[in-house]
ZAPAMAR-289046 format. One record per residue (C-alpha): x negated, y negated, z; residue number from 1. Coordinates in nm, 2 decimals, decimal comma, padded with zeros to 4 digits. Layout:
ZAPAMAR-289046
<xx = X&yy = Y&zz = Z&num = NUM>;
...
This chain:
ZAPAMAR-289046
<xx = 00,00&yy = 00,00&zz = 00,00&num = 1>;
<xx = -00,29&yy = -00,24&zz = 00,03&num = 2>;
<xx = -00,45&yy = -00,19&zz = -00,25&num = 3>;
<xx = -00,14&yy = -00,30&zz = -00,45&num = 4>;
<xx = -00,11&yy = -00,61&zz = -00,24&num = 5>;
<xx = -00,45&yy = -00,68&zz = -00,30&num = 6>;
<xx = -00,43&yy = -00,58&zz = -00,65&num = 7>;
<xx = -00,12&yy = -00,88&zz = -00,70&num = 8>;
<xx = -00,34&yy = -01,14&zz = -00,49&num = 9>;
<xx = -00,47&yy = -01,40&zz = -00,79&num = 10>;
<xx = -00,74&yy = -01,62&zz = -00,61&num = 11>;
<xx = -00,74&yy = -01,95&zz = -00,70&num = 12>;
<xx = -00,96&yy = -02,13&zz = -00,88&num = 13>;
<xx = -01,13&yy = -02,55&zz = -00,90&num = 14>;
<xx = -01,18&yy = -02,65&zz = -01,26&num = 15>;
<xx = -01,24&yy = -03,06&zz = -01,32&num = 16>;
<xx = -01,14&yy = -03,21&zz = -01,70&num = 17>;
<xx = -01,04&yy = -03,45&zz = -01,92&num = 18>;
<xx = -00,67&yy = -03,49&zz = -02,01&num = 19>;
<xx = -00,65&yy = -03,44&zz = -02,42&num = 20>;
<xx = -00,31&yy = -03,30&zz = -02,45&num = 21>;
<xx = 00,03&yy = -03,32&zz = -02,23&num = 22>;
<xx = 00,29&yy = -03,12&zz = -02,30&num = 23>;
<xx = 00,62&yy = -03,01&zz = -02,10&num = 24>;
<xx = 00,46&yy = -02,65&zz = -02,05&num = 25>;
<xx = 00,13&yy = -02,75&zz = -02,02&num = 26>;
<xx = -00,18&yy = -02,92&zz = -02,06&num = 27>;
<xx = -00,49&yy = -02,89&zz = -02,27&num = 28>;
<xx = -00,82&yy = -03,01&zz = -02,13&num = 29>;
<xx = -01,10&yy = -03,19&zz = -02,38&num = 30>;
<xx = -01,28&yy = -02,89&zz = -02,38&num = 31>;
<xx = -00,95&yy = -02,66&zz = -02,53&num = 32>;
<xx = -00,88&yy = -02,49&zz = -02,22&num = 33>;
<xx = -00,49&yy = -02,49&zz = -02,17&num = 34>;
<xx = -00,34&yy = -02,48&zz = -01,83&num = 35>;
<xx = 00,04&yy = -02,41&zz = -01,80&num = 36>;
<xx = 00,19&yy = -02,66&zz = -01,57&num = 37>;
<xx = 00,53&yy = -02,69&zz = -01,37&num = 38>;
<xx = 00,78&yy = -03,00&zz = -01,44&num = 39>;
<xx = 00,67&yy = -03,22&zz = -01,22&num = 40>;
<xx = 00,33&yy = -03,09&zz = -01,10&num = 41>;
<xx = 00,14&yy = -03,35&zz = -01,38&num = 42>;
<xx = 00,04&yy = -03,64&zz = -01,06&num = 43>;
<xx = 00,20&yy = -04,03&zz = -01,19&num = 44>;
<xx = -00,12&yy = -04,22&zz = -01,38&num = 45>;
<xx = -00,20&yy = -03,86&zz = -01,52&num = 46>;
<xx = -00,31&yy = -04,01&zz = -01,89&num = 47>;
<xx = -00,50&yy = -03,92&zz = -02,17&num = 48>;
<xx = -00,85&yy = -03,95&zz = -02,09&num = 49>;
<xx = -00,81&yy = -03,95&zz = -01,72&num = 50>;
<xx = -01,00&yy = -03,66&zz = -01,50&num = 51>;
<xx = -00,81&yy = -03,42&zz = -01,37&num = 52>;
<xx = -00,91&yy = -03,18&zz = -01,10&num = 53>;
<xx = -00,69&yy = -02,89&zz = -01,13&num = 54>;
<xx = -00,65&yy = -02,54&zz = -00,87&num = 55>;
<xx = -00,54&yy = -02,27&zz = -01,12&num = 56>;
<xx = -00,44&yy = -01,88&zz = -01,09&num = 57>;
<xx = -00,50&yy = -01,66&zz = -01,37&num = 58>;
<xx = -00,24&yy = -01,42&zz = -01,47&num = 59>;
<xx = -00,42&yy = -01,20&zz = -01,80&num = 60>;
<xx = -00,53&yy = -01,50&zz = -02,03&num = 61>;
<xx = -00,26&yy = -01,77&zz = -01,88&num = 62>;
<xx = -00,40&yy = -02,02&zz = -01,65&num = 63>;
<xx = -00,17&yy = -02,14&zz = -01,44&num = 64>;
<xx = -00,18&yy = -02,49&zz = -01,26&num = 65>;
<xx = -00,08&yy = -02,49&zz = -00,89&num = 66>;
<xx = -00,20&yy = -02,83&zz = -00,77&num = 67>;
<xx = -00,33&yy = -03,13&zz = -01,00&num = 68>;
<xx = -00,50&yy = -03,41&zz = -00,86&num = 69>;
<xx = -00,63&yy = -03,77&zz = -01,04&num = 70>;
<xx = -01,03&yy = -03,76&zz = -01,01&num = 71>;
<xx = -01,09&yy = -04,12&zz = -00,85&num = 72>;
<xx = -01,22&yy = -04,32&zz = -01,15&num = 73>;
<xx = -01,38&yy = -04,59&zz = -00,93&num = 74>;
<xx = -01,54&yy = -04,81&zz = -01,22&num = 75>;
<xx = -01,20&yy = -04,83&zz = -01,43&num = 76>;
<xx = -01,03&yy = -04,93&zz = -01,05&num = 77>;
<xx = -01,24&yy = -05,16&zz = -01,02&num = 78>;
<xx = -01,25&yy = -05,33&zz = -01,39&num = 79>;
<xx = -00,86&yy = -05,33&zz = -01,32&num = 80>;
<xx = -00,88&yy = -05,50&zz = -00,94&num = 81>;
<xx = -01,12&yy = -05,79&zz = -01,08&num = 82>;
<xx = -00,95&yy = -05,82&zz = -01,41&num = 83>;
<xx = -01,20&yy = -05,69&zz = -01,67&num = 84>;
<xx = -01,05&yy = -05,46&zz = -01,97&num = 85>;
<xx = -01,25&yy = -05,22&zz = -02,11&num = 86>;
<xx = -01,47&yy = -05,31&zz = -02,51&num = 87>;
<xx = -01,34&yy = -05,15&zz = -02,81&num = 88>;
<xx = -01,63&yy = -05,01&zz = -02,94&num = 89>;
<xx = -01,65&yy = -04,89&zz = -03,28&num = 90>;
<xx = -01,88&yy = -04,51&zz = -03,32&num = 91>;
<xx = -02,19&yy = -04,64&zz = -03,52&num = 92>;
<xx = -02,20&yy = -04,52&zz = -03,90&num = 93>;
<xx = -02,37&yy = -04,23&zz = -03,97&num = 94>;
<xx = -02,68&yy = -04,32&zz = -04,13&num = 95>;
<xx = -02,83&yy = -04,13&zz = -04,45&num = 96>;
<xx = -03,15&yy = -04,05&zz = -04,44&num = 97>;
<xx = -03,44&yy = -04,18&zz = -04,64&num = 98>;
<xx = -03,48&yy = -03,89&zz = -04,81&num = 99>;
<xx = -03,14&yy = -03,89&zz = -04,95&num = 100>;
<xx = -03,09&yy = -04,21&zz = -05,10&num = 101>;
<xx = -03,42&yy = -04,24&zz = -05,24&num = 102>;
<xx = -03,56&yy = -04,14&zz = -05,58&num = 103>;
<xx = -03,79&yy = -04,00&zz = -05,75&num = 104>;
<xx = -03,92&yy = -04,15&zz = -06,07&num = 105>;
């Protein structure tokens, strides 16, 4: 009899991420894991982008949120509290190299 307790026992587990995706059944981290989630479980200020910080049973290949927490994100608190917005920065252009746009005569 214990061993089939023991056997339906899932341990829980930490994993920290980046919110990508939200949908109503779950959640996909930047990295492609997906985490099913409960309605309601997803914490308010939970955006795209934000840390997460999620305790998760497995069940097979499911992961499955039990407790979702906001990572504090003490520099964008603080840009917020003293009134500073964050840059848009534009990705540099890729750059060809030499190599390829030069030629030989």
């Amino acid at each position: 009899m214990l061993a089939s307790r023991d056997r339906n026992r899932r341990a829980a587990m930490v994993m920290v991420g980046v919110l990508a995706e939200r949908h109503p059944e779950h959640v996909v981290l930047s990295n492609g894991v997906k985490i099913a989630v409960a309605e309601g479980l997803l914490p308010e200020g939970a955006e795209f982008g934000r840390s997460l910080t999620i305790t998760y049973t497995t069940d097979g290949d499911e992961k499955r949120a039990e407790d979702i927490q906001l990572v504090p994100d003490w520099l964008t608190d603080w840009m917020d509290e003293h009134g500073h917005e964050l840059p848009d920065v534009k990705p540099p252009r890729a750059q060809e190299s030499a190599r390829s746009t030069s030629r030989v005569a």
